[in-house]
N, C-alpha and C positions, 0 to 999 in steps of 0.2 A: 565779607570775604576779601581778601586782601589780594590788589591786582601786582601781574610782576613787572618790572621796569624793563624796558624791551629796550636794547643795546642796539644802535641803528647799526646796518650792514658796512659803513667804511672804520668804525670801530674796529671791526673783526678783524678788515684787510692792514689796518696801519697797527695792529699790534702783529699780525701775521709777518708784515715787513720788519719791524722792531728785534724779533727773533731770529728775521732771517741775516742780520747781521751778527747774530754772537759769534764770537771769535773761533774760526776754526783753522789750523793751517792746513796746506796743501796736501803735506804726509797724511795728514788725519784722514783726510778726507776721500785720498787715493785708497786707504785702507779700508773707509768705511763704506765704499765701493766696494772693495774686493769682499769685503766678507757677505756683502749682499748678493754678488754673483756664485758665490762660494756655497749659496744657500743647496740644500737638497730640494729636488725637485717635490710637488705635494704630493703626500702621500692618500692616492685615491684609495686606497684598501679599507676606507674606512675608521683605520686607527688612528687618529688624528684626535685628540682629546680636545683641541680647543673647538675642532667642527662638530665633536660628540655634543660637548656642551651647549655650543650655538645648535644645534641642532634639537636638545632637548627642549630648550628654552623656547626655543618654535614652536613646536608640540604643545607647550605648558599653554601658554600664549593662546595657542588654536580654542583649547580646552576652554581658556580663563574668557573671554573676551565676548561669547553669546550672553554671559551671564551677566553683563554688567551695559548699562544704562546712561544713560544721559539725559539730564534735568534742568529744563528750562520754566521760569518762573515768574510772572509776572503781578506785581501787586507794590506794595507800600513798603520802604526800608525805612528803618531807624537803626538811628544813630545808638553804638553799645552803650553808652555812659546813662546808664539809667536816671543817676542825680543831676545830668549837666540841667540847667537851669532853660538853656536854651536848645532841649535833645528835639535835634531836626530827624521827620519824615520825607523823606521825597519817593515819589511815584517814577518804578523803572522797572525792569528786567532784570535778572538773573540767573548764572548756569551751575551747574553744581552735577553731583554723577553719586549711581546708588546702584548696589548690587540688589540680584532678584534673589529673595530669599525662599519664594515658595513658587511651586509650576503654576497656580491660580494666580498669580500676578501682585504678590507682595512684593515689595521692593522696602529694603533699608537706605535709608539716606541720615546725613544732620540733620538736625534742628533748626540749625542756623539756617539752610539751605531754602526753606520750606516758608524761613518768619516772614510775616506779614504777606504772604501769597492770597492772589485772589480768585488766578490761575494758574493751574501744573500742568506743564506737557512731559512724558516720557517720550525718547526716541530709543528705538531698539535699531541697531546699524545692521548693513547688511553682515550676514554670516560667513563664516566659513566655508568651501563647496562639500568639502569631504566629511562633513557633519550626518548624521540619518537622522537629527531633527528636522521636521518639517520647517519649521523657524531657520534654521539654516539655508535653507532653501530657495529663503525668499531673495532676491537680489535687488533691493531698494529697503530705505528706512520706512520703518515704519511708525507712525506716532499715533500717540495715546491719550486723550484726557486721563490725568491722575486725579483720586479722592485721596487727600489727607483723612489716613484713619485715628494716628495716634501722634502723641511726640513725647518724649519725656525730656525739656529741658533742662536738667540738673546732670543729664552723660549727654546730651547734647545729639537725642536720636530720635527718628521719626519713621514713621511707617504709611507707604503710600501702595495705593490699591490703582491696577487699573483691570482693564476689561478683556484678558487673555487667559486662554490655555495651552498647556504642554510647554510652558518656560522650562529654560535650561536653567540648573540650580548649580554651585558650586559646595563640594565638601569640606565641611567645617576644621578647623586644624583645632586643636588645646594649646590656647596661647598660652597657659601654666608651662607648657615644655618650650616655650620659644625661649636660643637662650643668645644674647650677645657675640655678635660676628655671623648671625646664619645669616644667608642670602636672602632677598625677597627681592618680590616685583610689587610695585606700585600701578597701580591702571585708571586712571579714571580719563576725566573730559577738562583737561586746564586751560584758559583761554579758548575752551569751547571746540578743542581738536579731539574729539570722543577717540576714543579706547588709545589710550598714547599712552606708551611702555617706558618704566624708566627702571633700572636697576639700583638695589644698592644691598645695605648692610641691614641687619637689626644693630645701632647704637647701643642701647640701650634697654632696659625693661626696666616694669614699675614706676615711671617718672610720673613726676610731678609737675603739673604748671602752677602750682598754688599749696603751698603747706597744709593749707586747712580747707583745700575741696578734697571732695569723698571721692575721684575719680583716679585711676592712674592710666597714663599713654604707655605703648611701645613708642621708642626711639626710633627712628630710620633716613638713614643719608638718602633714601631712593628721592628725587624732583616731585617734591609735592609745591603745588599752585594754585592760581586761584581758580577756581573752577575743580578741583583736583578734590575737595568736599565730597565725602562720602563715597571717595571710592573704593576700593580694594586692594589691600594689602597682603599677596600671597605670597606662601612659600613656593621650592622648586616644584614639592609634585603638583601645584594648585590649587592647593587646599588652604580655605579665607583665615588667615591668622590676624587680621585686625579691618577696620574701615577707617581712610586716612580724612583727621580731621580739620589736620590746621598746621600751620608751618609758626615757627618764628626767623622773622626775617627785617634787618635793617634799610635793606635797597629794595624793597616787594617784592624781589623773586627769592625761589628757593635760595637758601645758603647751605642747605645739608641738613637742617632741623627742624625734621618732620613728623609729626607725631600721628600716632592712629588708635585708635579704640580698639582693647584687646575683645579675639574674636567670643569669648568664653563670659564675658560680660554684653558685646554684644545678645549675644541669643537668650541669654538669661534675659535682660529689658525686652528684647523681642518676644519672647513668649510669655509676660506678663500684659506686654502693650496688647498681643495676639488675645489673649484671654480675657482680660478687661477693662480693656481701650487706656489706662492708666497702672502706672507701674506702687505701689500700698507702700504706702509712707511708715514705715512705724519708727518709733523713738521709747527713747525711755524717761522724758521728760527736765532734760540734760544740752546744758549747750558746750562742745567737744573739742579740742583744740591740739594741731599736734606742737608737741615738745620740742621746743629749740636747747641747745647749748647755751644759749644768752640769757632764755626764759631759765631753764633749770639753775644757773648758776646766779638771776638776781631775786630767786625765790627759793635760794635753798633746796630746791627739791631735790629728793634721792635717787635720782638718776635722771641722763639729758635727752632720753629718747621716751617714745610710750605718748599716751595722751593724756591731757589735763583736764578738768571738772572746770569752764570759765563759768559758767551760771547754772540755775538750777530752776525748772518751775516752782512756784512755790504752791505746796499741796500736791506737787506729781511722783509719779511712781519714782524716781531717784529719789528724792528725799528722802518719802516716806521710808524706801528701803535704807536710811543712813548716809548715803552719798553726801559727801560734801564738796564745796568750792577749793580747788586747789589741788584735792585729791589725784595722784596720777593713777591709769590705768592701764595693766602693763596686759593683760588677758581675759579673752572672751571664749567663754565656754571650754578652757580649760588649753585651749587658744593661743600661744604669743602675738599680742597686735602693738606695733612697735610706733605705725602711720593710719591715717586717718579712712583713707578709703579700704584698709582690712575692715576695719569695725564698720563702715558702710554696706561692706558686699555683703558680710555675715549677714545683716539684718534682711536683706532684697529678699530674702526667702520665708519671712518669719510674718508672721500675724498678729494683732491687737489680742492679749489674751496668752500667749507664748511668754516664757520666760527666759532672762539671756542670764547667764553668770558670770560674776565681773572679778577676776583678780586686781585688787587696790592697793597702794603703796600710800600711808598716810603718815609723812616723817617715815618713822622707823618702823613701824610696823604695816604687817601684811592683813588684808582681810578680804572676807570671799562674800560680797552682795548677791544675794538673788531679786533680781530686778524685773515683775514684769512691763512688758512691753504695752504700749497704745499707739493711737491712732494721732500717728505726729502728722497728717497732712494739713498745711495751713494755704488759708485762700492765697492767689500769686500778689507776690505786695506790686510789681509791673501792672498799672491799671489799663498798658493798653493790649494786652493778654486776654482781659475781660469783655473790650468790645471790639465791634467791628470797624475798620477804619475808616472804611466809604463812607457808611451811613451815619457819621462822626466828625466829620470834616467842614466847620465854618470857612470855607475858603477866603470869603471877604475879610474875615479878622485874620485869617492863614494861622489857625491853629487846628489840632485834632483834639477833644474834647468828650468828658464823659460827664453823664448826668449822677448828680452822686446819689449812693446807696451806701450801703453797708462794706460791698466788697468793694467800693471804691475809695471809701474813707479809711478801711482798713489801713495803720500801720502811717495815716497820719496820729497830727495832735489833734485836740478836738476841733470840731467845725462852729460858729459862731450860729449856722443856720443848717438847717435839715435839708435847704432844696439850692438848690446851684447847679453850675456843672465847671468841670475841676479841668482846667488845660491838660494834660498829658502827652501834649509835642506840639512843635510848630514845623509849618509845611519849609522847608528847604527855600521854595520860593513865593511868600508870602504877599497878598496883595500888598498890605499898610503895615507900617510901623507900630504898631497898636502897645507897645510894651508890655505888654504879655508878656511871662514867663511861664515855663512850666514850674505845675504845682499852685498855681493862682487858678481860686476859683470864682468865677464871675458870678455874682448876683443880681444885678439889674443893668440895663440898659437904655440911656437916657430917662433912668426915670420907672423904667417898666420891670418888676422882677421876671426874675428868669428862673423857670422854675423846674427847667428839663432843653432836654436839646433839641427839640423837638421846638421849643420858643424861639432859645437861638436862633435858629434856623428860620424861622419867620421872622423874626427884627431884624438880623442880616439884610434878606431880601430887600426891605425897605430902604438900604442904604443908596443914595444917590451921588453921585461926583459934588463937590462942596460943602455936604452935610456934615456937620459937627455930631461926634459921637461922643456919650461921657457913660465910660463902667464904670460901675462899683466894685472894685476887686477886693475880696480879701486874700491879705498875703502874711501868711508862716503867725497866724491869728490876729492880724489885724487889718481894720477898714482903711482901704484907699480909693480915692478917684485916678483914673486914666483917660484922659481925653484927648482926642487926635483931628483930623478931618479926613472925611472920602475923598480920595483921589480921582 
């Protein structure tokens, strides 16, 4: 989560001075006097549209803000760059904010929000007075151990349970009718100020952070932050039109470009994750790609939008049905799919065994595939997804480590040896220099093989201050030595 740059307080006052020199003359100025004296008195009668509106947005506010949560997290972050060679862990804290989506105490939050927790707190703030929930009522926070139930990391959503009844739920809007220019409110916990309101616009729909993910945000100017993860993005009457996920930003704070998960795809992953704990991958044995104007026009293709055929299983249901490499595909199920994440949602609903029908552009001719579907889930190629970090942690070499198996080798090259255990991050603040990288897996130690991490772990122990240590690593398929001293 990305933090914002916090502009210290005589900033604020020497640009306040700055302005207060723009040039104004005296006429000006006698006049812009008089028209301020000149004003009508407020109009208490109620007609007052800009008090109507402030007045509504209270209301909305009152409604929106039992429903929404605050998330504190304590456990293991890593660094995003799955490849970097040296992707540090370090051990902290973090806050992040999640709507209640069920009265039994679901709560949706990110993904991000959630990674590498070892503990989740919920905080439910005090309520509203004029609330008839009894939760309203209460006048101090209340907090919660949370169970991570679910996450689906590919939308970037997670589902956490805690130990309550009678939550306040908010009504779902159809982010399909959200359109460019509506209002919204943004709400969540940014630098950990729980339920903190920002207004703004929908910029945008359908964006894209990535041509070729299967995801699309809504746009919004509303102040999203860090800590601002998973909150809530409503409309006027308060009803959830997205959960905000992530900003992009050059100085860490908001700049107006804020993105959130449309609400209509949220609750679809939420009542897959709700049903069976994971969201059914299926595919058609096809790797998918959207159509650029650069792509189309240095491969000829017949038109610069739609998706492309980049690879194919070989022996999988596209093949077999004729697909080929290159092929563009302009529709699904009779469909126009023009980007990437149409052809993703279509599928969230479908089963191993279902069949999708594909309009194909090959050159100049048109052809209609019947393709069925299977079971695209593959093991997470991220090995440290697979285990746990605590009970993983060589701190004396200051790496975090897994013993290799199958799902760990996965999606390497071949391994030279069947027992090891494969680096997968180094701790942020590591005892020794040991040169370790991630993706080096260590097979003996001074001498000794290492045959699980569970050995590690005992040869470590034995390290003493002046002791000379020599790995055996192999690295990217070949044997090297590493040798260093205890400090």
């Amino acid at each position: 989560m990305l933090r914002a740059t916090r502009k210290p307080a005589i900033w604020a006052m020497q640009k306040t001075r700055r302005l207060g020199r723009c040039p104004l003359s005296y006429i000006s100025l006698l006049m812009l006097v008089a028209s301020m004296h000149a004003q009508p008195a407020p109009d208490r009668s109620g007609s007052n549209p800009l008090k109507q509106f402030s007045d509504s947005l209270q209301r909305v506010i009152a409604r929106v803000v039992p429903a929404l949560v605050q998330i504190e997290v304590s456990g293991y972050h890593r660094s995003d760059d799955k490849r970097s060679e040296n992707r540090l862990i370090s051990k902290g804290q973090s806050q992040g904010s999640g709507v209640i989506f069920d009265a039994d105490g679901y709560i949706v939050t990110n993904a991000h929000v959630v990674e590498g927790a070892k503990r989740i707190h919920v905080l439910l703030d005090e309520k509203s007075s004029d609330s008839l929930s009894r939760w309203d009522k209460k006048q101090h926070i209340e907090r919660f151990d949370a169970k991570l139930i679910a996450k689906f990391e590919e939308v970037d959503l997670a589902i956490l349970k805690i130990d309550a009844k009678g939550l306040p739920t908010l009504p779902m809007a159809n982010s399909d009718k959200v359109r460019q220019g509506q209002v919204v409110l943004a709400i969540g916990s940014p630098e950990g100020f729980k339920n903190s309101v920002s207004f703004g616009l929908i910029s945008g729909v359908s964006r894209q952070s990535d041509a070729d993910s299967p995801v699309v945000y809504l746009q919004t100017d509303a102040a999203i932050n860090a800590g601002s993860s998973g909150g809530a993005l409503v409309d006027v009457n308060g009803n959830l039109v997205g959960i905000t996920t992530f900003m992009m930003t050059e100085g860490g704070g908001s700049e107006g470009l804020g993105f959130a998960l449309p609400s209509r795809l949220v609750h679809l992953i939420y009542e897959e994750l709700r049903r069976q704990g994971r969201v059914p991958h299926v595919g058609i044995g096809a790797t998918i790609q959207g159509v650029t104007p650069l792509m189309a026009k240095g491969l000829q293709l017949p038109r610069d939008r739609g998706l492309i055929v980049a690879d194919l299983t070989a022996g999988g249901p596209a093949e077999k049905a004729g697909l080929q490499v290159q092929d563009v595909i302009f529709a699904l199920n009779d469909n126009v799919v023009d980007v990437l994440p149409q052809f993703a949602i279509s599928l969230y609903d479908k089963r191993p065994g279902d069949y999708v029908k594909l309009g194909v552009l090959r050159g100049s001719r048109h052809l209609t595939l019947d393709i069925p579907l299977v079971d695209g889930s593959e093991e997470d190629d991220d090995p440290l997804d697979a285990i746990d970090t605590e009970n993983n942690l060589a701190p004396k070499l200051g790496i975090v480590c897994a013993s290799l198996n199958h799902r760990i080798r996965l999606g390497t090259s071949q391994t030279r040896s069947s027992s090891g255990v494969m680096v997968v991050g180094k701790m942020a603040q590591g005892e020794l220099d040991t040169g370790l990288v991630v993706g080096d897996i260590v097979h003996s130690v001074n001498g000794v093989a290492v045959t699980g991490v569970e050995v590690l772990h005992s040869l470590q122990e034995r390290f003493k201050s002046g002791d000379a240590v020599a790995l055996q690593v192999e690295r990217r398929g070949r044997l090297k030595y590493l040798a260093f001293e205890v400090e």
